[in-house]
C-alpha positions as CSV (number, residue, x, y, z in Angstrom):
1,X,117.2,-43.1,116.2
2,X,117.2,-45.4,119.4
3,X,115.0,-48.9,118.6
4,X,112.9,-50.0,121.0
5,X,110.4,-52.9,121.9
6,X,106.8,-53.3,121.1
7,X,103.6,-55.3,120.0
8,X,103.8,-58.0,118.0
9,X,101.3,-59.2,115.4
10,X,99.1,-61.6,115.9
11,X,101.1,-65.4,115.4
12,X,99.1,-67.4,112.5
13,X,98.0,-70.2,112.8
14,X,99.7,-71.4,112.0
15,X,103.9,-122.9,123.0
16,X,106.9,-121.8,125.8
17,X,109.7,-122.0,123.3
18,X,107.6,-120.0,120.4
19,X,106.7,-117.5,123.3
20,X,110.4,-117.2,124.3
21,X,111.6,-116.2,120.9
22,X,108.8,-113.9,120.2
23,X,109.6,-112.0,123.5
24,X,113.3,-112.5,122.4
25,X,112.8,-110.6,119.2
26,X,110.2,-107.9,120.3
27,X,113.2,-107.8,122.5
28,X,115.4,-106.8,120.1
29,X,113.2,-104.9,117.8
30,X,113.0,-102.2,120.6
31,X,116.6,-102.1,121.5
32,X,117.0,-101.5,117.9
33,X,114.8,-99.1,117.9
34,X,116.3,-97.4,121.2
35,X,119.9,-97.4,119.3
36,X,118.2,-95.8,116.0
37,X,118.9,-91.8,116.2
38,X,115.8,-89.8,116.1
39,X,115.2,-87.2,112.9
40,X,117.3,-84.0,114.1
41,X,115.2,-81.4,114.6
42,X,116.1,-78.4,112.1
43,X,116.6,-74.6,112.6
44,X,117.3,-72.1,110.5
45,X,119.3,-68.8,112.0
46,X,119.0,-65.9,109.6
47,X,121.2,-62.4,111.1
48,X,119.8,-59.6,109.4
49,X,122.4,-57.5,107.4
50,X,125.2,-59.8,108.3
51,X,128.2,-59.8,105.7
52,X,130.3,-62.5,105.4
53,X,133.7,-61.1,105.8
54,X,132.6,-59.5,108.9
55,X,133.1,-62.5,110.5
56,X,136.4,-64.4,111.4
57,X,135.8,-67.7,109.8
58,X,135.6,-66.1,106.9
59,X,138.9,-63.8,107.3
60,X,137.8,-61.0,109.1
61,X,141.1,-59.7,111.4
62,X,138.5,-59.3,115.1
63,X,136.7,-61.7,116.9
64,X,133.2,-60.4,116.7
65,X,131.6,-64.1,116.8
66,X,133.4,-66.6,118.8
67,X,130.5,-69.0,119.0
68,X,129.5,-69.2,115.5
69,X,133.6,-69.4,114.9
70,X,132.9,-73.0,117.4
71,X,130.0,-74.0,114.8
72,X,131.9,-73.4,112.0
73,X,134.9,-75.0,112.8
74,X,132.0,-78.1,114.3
75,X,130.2,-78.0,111.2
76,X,130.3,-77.1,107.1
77,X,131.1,-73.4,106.0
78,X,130.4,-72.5,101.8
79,X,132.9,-70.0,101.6
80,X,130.9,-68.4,98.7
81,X,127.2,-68.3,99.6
82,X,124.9,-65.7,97.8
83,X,121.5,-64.0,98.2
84,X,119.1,-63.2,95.6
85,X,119.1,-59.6,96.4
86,X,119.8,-57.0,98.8
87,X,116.8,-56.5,100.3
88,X,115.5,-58.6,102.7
89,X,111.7,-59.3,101.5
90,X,113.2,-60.2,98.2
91,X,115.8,-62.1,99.3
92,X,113.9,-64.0,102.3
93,X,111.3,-65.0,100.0
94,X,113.8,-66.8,97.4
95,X,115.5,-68.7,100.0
96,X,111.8,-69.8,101.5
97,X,111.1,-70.7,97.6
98,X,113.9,-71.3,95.9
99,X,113.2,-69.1,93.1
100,X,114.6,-66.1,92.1
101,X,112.8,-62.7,92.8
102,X,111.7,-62.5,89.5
103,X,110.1,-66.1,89.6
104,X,108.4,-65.7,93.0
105,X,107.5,-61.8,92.4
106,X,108.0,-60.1,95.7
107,X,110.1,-57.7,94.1
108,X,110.7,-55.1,97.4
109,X,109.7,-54.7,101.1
110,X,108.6,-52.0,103.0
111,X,111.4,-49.8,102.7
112,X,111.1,-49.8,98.9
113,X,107.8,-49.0,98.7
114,X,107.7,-47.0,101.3
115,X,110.2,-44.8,99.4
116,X,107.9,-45.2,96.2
117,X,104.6,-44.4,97.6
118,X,105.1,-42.5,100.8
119,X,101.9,-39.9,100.3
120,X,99.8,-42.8,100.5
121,X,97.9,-44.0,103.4
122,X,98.5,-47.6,102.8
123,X,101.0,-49.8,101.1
124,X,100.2,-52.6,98.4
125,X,103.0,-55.6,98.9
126,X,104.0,-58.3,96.7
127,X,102.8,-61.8,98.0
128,X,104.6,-64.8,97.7
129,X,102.2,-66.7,95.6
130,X,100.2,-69.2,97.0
131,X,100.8,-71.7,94.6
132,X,103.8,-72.3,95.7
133,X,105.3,-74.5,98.4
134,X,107.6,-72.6,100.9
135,X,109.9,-74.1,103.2
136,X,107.7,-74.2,106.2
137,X,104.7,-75.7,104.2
138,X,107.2,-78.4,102.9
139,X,108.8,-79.4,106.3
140,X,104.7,-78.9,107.6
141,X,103.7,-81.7,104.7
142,X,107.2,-83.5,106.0
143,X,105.7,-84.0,109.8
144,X,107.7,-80.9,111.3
145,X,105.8,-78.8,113.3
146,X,106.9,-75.5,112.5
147,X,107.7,-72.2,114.3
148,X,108.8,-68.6,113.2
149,X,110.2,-65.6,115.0
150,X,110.9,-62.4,112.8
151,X,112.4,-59.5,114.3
152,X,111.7,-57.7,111.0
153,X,108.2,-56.7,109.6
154,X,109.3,-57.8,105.8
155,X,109.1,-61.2,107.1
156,X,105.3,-61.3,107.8
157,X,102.2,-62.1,107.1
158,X,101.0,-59.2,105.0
159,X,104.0,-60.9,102.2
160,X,103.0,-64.7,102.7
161,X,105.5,-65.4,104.8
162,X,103.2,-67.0,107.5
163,X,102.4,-70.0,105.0
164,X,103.1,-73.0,106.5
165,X,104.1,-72.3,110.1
166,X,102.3,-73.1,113.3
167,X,103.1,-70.1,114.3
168,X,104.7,-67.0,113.3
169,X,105.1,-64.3,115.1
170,X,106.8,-61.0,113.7
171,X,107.6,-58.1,115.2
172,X,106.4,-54.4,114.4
173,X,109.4,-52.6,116.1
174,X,112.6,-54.1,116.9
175,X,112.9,-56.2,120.4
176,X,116.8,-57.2,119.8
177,X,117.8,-60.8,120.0
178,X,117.2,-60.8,123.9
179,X,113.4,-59.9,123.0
180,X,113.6,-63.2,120.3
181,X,115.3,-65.6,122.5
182,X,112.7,-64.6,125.4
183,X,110.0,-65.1,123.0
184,X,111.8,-68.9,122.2
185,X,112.2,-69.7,126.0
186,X,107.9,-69.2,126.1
187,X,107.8,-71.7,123.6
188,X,110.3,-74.4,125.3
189,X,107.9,-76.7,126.3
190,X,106.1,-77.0,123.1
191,X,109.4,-77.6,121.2
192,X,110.3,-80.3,124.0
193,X,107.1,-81.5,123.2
194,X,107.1,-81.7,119.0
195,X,108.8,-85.3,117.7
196,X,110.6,-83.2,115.6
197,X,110.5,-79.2,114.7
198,X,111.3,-76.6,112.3
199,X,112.4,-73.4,113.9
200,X,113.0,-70.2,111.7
201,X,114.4,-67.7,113.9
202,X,115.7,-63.9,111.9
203,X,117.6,-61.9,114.0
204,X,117.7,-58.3,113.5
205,X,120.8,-56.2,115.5
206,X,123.2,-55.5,113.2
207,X,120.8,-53.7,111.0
208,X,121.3,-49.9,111.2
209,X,120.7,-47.7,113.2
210,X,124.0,-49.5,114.7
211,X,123.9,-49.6,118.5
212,X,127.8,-49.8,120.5
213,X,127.4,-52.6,122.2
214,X,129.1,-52.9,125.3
215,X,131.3,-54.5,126.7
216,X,132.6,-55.0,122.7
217,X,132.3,-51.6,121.1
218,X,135.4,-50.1,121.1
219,X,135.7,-46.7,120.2
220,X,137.8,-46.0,116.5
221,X,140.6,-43.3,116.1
222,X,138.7,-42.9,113.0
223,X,135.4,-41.0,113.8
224,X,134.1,-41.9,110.2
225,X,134.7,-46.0,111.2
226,X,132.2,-45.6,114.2
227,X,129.3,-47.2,112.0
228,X,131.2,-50.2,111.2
229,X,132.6,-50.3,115.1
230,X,129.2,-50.4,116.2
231,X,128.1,-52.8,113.4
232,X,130.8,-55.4,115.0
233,X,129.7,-54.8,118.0
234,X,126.1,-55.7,117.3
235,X,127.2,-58.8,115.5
236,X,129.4,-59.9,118.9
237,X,126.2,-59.5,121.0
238,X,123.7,-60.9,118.6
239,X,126.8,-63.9,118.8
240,X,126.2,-64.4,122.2
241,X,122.5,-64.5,122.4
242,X,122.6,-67.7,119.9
243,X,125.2,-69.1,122.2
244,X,122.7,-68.5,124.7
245,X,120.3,-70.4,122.9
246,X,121.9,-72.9,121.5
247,X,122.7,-73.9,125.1
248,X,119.0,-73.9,126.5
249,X,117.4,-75.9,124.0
250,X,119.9,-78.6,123.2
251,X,120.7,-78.2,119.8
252,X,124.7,-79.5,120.2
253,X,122.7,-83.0,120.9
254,X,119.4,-82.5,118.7
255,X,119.4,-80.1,115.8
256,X,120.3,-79.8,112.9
257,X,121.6,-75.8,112.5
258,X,121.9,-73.7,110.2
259,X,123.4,-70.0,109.7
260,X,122.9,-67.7,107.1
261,X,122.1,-63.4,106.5
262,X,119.4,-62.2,104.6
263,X,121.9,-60.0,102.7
264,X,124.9,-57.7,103.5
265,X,125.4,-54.0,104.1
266,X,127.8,-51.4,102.6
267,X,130.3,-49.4,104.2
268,X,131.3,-47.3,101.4
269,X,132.9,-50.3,100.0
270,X,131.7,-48.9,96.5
271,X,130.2,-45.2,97.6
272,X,127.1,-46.2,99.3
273,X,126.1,-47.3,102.8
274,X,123.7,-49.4,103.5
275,X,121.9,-51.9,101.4
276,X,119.6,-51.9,98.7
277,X,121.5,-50.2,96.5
278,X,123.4,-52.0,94.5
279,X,124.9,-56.3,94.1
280,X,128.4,-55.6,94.8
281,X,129.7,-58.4,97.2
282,X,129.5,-56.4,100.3
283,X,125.6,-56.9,99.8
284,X,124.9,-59.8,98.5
285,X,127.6,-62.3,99.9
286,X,126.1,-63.8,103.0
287,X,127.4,-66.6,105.8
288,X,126.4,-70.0,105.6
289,X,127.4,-73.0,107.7
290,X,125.4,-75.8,108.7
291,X,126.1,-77.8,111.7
292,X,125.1,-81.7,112.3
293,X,124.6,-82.9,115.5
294,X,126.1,-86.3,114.4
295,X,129.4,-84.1,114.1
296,X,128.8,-84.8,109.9
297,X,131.7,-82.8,107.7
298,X,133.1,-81.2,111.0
299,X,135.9,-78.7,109.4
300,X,134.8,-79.2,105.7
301,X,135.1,-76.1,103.5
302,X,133.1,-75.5,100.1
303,X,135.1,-73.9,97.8
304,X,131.4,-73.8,94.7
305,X,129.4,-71.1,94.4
306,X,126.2,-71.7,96.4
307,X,122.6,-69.9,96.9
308,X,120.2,-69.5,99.5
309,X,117.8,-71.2,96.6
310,X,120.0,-74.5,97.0
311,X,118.3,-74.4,100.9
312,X,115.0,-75.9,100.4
313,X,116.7,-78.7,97.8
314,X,119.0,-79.4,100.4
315,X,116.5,-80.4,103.3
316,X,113.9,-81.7,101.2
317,X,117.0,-84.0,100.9
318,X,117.8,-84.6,104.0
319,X,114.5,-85.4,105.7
320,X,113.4,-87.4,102.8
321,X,110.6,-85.7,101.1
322,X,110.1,-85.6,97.2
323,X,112.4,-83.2,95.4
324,X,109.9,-80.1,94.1
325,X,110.8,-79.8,90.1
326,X,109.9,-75.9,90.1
327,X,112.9,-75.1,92.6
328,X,116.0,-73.7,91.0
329,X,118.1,-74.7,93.6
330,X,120.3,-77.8,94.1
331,X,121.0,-79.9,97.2
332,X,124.3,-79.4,98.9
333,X,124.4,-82.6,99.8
334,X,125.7,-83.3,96.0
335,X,128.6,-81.1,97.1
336,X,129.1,-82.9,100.5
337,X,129.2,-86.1,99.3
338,X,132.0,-85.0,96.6
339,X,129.8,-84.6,93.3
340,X,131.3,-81.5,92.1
341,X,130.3,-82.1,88.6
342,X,128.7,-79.2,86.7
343,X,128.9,-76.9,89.8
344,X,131.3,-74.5,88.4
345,X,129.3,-74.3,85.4
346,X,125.9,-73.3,86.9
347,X,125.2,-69.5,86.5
348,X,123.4,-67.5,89.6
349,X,121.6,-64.8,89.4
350,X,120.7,-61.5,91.1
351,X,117.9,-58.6,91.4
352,X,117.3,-55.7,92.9
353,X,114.4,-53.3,92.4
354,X,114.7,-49.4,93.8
355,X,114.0,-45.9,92.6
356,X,116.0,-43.1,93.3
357,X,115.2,-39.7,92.9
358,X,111.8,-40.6,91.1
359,X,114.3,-42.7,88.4
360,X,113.2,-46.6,88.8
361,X,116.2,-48.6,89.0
362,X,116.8,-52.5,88.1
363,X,120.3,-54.0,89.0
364,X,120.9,-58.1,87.8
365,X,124.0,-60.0,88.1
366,X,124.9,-63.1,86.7
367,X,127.6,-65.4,88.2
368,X,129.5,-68.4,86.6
369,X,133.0,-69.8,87.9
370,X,135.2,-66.8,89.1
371,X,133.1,-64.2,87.1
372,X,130.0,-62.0,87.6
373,X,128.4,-59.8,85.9
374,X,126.3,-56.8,86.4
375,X,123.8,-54.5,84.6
376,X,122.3,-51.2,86.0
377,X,119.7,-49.9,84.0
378,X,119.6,-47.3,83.8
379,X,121.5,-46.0,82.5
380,X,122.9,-49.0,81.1
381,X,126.0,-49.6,83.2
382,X,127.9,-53.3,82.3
383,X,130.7,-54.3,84.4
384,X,132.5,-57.9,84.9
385,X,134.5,-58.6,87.7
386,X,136.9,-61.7,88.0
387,X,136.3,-62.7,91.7
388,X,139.3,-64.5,92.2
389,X,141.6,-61.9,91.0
390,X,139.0,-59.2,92.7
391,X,137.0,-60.5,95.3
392,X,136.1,-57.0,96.4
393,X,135.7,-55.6,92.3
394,X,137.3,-52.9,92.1
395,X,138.5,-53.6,88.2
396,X,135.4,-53.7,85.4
397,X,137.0,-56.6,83.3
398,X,134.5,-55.7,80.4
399,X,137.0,-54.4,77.9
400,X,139.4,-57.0,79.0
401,X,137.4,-60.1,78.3
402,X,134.2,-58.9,76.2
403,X,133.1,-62.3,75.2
404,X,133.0,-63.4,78.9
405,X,130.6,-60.7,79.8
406,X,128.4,-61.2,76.5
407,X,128.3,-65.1,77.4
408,X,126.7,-63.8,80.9
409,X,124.5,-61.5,79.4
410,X,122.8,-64.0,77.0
411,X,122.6,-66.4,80.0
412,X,120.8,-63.7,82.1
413,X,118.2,-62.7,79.2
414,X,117.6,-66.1,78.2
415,X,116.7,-67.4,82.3
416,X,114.6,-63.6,82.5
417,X,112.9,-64.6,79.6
418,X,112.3,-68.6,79.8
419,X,112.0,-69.3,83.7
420,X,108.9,-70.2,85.2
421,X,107.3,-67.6,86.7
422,X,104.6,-66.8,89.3
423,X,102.3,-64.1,89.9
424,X,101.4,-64.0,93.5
425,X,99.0,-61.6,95.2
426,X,99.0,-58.1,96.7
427,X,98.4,-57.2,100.2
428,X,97.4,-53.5,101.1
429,X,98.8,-52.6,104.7
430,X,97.0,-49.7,106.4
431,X,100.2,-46.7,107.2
432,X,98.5,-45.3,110.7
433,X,101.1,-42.3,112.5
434,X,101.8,-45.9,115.1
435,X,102.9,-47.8,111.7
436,X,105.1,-45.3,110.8
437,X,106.7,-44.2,113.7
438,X,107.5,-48.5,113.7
439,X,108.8,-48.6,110.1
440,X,110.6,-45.0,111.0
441,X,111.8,-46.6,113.9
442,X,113.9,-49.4,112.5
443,X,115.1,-47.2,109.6
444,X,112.5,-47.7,106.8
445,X,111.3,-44.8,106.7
446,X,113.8,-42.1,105.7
């Protein structure tokens, strides 16, 4: 079904001699101060549904992102960056946190629910609790002011995503990345104006339904690889709207920028299409570069395991504000700087919440080194892949190397069982035929 533009919510707020050498040194104090580089300004790029090796910096055989290939090869690219889950409320939330979905509680997002209570009038959503200090609120405390476009309704207000920002404004039904970067260009001279912002912008295109985008769809041989033609396509014009922007407001010279997804999407890689389903890399391995406008680690690759929980450490890092000692994440900047101790050792986790056919179904992975491991109950699947052997896990190594996969599993329980965890609130949303035909409309409602 076609997706089209409309409302947004409402934003939330959201003696000579002695005289001479003072002048002489006020003097220099300001060129000093002239010659001192300002704190960048910071945003944060999130491409719905966008897979990693759908893009060419990280191996992918066509060009469907030429400017983010520029930023890459300008800036710092983790070769092995991982969500939290595969669905974006889930997800979003840890990286705003930096706690897993099981710390933070917001489990699912509307789709979920929506399949799990859809003869109800209304929705009740997980919160992220309050208690808790999300990005925005930390850069806010930091002296940032803060802005937030969301071209996805999971990333609102009814799920405590507003905390913290200036302004946040999220969309009911899709307005593409044209519709975001118009919404940006309103706000240009407030940005000009801020001594320093934060800037959260989540882009939505390559989500499905998949639009051909011309000029860059081209049309397969293969009539079953027209989803995935389109799905490039969508990524090569969301590609040239952030070049778009990127150009406007400066941020070669200003900005500190950073790329991610919320999660990825399937394309039969394992039987299902997609995402929500299931942890397999093709939904849970996401992009992630950052790019310094000092031209810091230009060309640097990072090998480590990384998560979108090691965000919030990183620029709580970088703009100096106290480390928070209930985030699970780590600062990068350990990595950057060549402190690679105990990396390989950490263990990362996974979750994903979803019934099928009235059946409620949990998937967790855990990941250490070159191996992860992953539970689906039920009905009690176990498999272990070795992801340098089979990046794309084809082979369950469980038989093979037993005592790796029960090492994982006692890791898993024991984090489930002894992490810190929060309960946050509930939010009922009101299902009128308009809310629905918006949820229906961007494929959350099926």
């Amino acid at each position: 079904m076609p997706r089209g533009a409309s409302l947004v919510d409402e934003p939330v707020k959201p003696g000579m001699a002695l005289l001479g050498a003072g002048l002489l040194a006020t003097s220099l104090a300001f060129a000093c101060a002239e010659r001192k580089p300002a704190a960048p300004h910071l945003v944060l790029i999130v491409i719905d549904t966008l897979r990693a090796d759908h893009l060419p910096f990280y191996g992918y055989s066509k060009d469907t992102a030429p400017f983010l290939s520029r930023l890459a090869a300008e800036g710092v690219v983790f070769e092995r960056a991982y969500a939290a889950s595969a669905w974006t409320a889930p997800a979003t939330a840890s990286l705003f946190t930096s706690l897993y979905p099981i710390q933070h509680n917001v489990i699912t997002g509307f789709h979920a629910m929506l399949k799990m209570e859809r003869a109800g009038a209304s929705l009740e959503l997980n919160r992220i609790p309050e208690e808790l200090e999300t990005l925005p609120e930390t850069l806010k405390r930091g002296g940032y002011a803060t802005f937030g476009i969301a071209d996805n309704p999971n990333v609102g207000v009814e799920l405590g995503f507003a905390q913290g920002f200036d302004e946040l404004k999220t969309y009911a039904r899709y307005r593409s990345a044209e519709g975001v970067n118009d919404q940006l260009a309103r706000w240009q001279t407030r940005l000009a104006d801020a001594r320093r912002y934060f800037l959260y912008l989540h882009y939505f295109d390559p989500h499905a339904p998949y639009q051909p985008r011309a000029p860059w769809f081209e049309e397969p041989d293969d009539p079953q690889e027209r989803d995935r033609a389109a799905y490039d396509s969508e990524i090569r014009y969301t590609d040239a709207q952030l070049e778009q922007a990127f150009a406007r407001h400066g941020w070669a010279h200003n900005a500190l920028v950073v790329v991610t997804a919320d999660h990825g999407e399937e394309f039969g890689d394992h039987g299902s299409v997609g995402h929500g389903r299931t942890l397999f890399t093709e939904s849970i391995r996401v992009p992630l570069l950052m790019r310094f406008p000092d031209g810091r680690y230009a060309g640097r690759r990072v090998r480590e395991a990384v998560s979108h929980l090691d965000l919030l450490p990183t620029l709580r890092e970088l703009t100096g504000i106290q480390a928070d000692p209930r985030n699970e994440g780590r600062s990068l900047l350990a990595l950057l700087g060549g402190r690679r101790a105990g990396w390989e050792q950490r263990v990362l986790f996974g979750h994903l919440s979803r019934r099928d056919h009235r059946l409620q179904r949990v998937t967790r992975t855990a990941m250490q080194g070159a191996w992860k491991y992953v539970v689906v109950d039920p009905p009690g699947e176990r498999m272990l892949f070795n992801l340098d052997e089979d990046p794309r896990e084809q082979h369950n190594r469980i038989e093979q190397a037993p005592e790796i996969a029960r090492s994982l599993e006692q890791g898993l329980l024991h984090f489930e069982q002894h992490s810190r965890k929060y309960a946050g609130g509930t939010a009922q949303v009101p299902l009128d035929e308009q809310a629905q035909e918006n949820l229906r409309a961007l494929g959350y409602v099926q």
